[in-house]
C-alpha positions as a Markdown table, in Angstrom:
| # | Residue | x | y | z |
|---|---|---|---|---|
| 1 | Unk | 89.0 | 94.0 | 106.9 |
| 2 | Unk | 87.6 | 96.7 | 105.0 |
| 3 | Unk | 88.5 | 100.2 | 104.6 |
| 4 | Unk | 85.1 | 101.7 | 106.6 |
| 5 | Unk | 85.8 | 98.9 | 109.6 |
| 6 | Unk | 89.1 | 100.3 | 109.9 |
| 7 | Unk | 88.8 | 103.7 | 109.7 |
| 8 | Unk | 85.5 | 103.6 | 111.9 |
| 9 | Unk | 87.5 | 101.7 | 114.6 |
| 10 | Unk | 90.1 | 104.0 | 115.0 |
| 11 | Unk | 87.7 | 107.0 | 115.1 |
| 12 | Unk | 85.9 | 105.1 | 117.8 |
| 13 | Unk | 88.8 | 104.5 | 119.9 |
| 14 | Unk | 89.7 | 107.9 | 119.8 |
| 15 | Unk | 86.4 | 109.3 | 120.8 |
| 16 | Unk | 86.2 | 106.4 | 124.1 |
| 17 | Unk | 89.4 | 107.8 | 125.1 |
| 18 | Unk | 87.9 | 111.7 | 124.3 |
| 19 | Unk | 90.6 | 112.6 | 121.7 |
| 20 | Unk | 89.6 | 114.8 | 119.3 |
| 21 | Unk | 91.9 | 113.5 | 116.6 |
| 22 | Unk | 91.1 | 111.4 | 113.9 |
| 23 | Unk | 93.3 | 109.5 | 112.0 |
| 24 | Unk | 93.3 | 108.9 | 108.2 |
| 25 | Unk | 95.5 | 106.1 | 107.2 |
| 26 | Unk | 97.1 | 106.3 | 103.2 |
| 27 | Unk | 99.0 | 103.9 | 102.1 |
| 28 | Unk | 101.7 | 103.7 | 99.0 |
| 29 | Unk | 99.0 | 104.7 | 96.5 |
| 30 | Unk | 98.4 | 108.2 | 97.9 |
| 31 | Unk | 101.9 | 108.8 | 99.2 |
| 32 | Unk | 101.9 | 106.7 | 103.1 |
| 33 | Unk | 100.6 | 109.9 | 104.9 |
| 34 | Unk | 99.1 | 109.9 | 108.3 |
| 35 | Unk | 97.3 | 113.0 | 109.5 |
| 36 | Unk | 95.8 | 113.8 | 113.2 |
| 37 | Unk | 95.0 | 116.2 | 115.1 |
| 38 | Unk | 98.3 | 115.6 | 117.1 |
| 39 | Unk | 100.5 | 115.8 | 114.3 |
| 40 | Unk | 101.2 | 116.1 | 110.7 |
| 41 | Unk | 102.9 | 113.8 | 108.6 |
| 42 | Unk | 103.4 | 109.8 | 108.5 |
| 43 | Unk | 104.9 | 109.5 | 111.8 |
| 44 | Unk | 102.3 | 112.4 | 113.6 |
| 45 | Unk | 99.0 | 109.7 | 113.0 |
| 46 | Unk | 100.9 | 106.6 | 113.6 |
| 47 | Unk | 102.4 | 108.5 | 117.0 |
| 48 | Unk | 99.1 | 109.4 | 118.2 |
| 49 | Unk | 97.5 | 105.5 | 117.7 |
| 50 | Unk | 101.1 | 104.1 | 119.3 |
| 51 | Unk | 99.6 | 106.6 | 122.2 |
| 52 | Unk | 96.1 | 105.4 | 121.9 |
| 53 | Unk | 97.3 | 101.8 | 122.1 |
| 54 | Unk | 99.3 | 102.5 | 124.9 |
| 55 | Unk | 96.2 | 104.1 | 126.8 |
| 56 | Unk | 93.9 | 101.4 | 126.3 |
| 57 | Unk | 96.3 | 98.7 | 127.8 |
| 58 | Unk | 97.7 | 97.0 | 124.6 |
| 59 | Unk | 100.5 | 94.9 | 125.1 |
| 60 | Unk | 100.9 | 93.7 | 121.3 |
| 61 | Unk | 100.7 | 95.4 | 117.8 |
| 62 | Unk | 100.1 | 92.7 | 114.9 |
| 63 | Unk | 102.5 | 95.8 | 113.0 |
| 64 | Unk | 103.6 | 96.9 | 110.8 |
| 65 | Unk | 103.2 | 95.3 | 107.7 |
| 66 | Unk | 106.4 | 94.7 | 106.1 |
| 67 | Unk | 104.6 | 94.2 | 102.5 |
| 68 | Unk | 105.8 | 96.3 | 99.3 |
| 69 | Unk | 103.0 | 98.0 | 97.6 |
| 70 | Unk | 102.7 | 96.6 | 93.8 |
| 71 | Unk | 101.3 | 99.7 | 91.4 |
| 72 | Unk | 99.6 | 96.3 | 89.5 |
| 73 | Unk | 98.2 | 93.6 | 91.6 |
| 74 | Unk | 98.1 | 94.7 | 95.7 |
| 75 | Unk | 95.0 | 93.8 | 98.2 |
| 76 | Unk | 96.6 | 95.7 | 101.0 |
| 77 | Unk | 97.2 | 99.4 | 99.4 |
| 78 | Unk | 96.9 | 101.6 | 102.4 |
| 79 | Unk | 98.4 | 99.3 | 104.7 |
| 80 | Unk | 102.0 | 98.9 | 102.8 |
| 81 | Unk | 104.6 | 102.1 | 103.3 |
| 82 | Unk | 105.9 | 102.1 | 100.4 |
| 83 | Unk | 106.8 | 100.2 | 97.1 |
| 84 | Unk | 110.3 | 100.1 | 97.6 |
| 85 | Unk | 112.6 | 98.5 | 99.9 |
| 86 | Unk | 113.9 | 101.4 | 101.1 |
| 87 | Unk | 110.7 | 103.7 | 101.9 |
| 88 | Unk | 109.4 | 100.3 | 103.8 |
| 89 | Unk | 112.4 | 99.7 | 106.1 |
| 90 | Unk | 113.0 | 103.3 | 107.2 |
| 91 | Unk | 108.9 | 104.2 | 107.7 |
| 92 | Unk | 108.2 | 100.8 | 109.2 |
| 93 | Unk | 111.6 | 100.5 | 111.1 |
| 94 | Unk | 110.8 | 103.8 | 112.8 |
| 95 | Unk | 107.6 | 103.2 | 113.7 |
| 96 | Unk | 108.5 | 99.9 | 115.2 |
| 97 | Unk | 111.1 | 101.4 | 117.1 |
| 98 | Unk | 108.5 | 104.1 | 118.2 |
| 99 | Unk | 106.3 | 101.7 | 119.7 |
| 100 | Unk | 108.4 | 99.1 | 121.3 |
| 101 | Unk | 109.9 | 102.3 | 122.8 |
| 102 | Unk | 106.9 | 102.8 | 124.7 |
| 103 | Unk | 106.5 | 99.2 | 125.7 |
| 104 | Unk | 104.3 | 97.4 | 123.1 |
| 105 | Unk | 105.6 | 94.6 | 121.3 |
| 106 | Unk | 105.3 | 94.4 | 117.6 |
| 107 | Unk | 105.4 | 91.6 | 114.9 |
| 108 | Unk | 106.1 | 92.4 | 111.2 |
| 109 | Unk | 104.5 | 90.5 | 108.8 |
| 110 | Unk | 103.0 | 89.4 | 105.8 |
| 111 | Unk | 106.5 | 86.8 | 105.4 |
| 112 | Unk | 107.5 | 86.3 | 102.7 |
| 113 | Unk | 105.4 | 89.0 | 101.0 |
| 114 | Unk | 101.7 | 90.0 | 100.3 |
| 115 | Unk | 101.6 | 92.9 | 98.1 |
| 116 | Unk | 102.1 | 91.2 | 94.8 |
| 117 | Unk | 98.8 | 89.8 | 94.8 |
| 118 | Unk | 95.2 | 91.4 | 94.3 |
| 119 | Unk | 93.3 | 88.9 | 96.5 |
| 120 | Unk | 92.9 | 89.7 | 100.6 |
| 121 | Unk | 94.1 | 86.2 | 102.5 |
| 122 | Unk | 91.4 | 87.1 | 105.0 |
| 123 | Unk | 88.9 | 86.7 | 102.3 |
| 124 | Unk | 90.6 | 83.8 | 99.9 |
| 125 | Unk | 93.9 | 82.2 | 98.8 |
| 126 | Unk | 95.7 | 84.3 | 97.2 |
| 127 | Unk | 98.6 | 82.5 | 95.1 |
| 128 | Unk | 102.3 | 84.6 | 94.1 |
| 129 | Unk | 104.4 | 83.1 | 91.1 |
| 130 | Unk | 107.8 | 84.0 | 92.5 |
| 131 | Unk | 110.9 | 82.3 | 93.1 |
| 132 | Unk | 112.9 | 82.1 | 96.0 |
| 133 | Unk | 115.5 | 84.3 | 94.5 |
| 134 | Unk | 113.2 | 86.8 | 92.9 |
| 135 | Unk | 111.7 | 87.3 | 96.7 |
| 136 | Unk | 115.3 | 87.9 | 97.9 |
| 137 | Unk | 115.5 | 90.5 | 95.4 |
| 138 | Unk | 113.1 | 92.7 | 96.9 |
| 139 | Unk | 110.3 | 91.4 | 99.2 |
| 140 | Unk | 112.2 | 89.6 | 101.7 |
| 141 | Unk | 114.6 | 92.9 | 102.6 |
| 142 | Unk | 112.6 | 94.7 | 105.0 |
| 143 | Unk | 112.0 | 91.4 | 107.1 |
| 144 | Unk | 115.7 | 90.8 | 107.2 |
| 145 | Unk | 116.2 | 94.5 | 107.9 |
| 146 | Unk | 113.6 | 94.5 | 111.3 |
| 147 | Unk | 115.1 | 91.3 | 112.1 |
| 148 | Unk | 118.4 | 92.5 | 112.5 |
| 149 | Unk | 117.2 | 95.6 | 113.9 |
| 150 | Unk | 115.8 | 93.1 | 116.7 |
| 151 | Unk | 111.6 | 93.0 | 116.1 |
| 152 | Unk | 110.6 | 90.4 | 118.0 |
| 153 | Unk | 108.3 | 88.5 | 116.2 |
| 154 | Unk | 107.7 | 88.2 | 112.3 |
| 155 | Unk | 103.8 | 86.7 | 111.2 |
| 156 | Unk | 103.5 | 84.3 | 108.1 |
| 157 | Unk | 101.4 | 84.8 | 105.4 |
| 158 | Unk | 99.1 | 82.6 | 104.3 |
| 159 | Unk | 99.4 | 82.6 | 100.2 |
| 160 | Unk | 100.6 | 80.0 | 97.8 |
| 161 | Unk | 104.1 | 79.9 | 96.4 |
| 162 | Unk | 103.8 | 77.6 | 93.6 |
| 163 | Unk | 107.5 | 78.1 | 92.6 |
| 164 | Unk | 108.7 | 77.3 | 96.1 |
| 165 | Unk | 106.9 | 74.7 | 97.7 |
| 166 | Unk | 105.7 | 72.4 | 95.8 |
| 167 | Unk | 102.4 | 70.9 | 97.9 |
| 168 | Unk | 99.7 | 72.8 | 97.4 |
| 169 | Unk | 99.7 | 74.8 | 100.8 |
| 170 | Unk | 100.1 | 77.8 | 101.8 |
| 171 | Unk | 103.1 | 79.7 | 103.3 |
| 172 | Unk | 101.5 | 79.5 | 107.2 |
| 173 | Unk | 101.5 | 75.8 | 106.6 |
| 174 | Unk | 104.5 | 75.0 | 105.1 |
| 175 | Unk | 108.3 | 74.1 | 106.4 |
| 176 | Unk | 109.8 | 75.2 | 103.1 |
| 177 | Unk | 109.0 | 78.6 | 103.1 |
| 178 | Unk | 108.6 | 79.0 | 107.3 |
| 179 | Unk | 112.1 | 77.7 | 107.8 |
């Protein structure tokens, strides 16, 4: 989805539920702030769209992306909170907890990792050259993290991972890196 789409979406739902707030969304490259009218700050925006959510009826939030932002190859800057483990798991950990507090059930994703690549999976097939143990390293902490912290769901990404399974599928099809 592109950056207009996005942005134009949320200032849409914003004005069909006659807030005058309007959300601008930046990711790791521009320091993960979130500003509305509501609030100031990276938790201020994502509060007021947890709130819009909740007024419209949704049950389910395809968040937050669990990604690290790569300063060399990422097709997802503004939507990854931060290129460390660290800045990830506490910015996305509290605004999971933020929303299933109010009632909406979330689902972390890109598993095992999407920022290491410059190529949008909605659009292509993008392919990462890591091992198992270099994903360990880094990418696969903030999943462990929210799945310990109890999120309920986790969403596959669907990229190859040459170095870990070995048909030529990608990581939503494959038992290797699912399991």
């Amino acid at each position: 989805m592109n950056e207009d789409f996005r942005y134009s979406a949320n200032i849409f739902t914003n004005l069909l539920l006659g807030e005058s707030q309007t959300t601008i969304v930046g990711g790791a490259n521009n320091t993960n702030e979130i500003r509305s009218g509501r609030g100031r700050g990276w938790f201020g925006g994502q509060n007021a769209g947890v709130t819009t959510s909740e007024n419209l009826g949704v049950n389910t939030n395809f968040a937050p992306v669990l990604d690290l932002a790569s300063p060399h190859a990422n097709a997802l800057p503004s939507r990854c909170w931060g290129y460390d483990t660290q800045s990830v798991i506490s910015r996305a950990g509290v605004w999971n907890r933020a929303t299933f507090g109010r009632g909406i059930q979330t689902c972390g994703k890109h598993f095992p990792g999407h920022g290491d690549t410059n190529v949008d999976s909605h659009i292509g097939l993008p392919k990462i050259e890591k091992t198992v143990e270099e994903l360990e390293a880094a990418e696969l902490i903030p999943f462990r993290r929210c799945i310990e912290a109890g999120i309920p769901a986790i969403m596959s990404s669907h990229i190859l991972f040459p170095k870990i399974e070995k048909e030529n599928i990608p990581g939503t099809m494959s038992r290797t890196i699912i399991t």
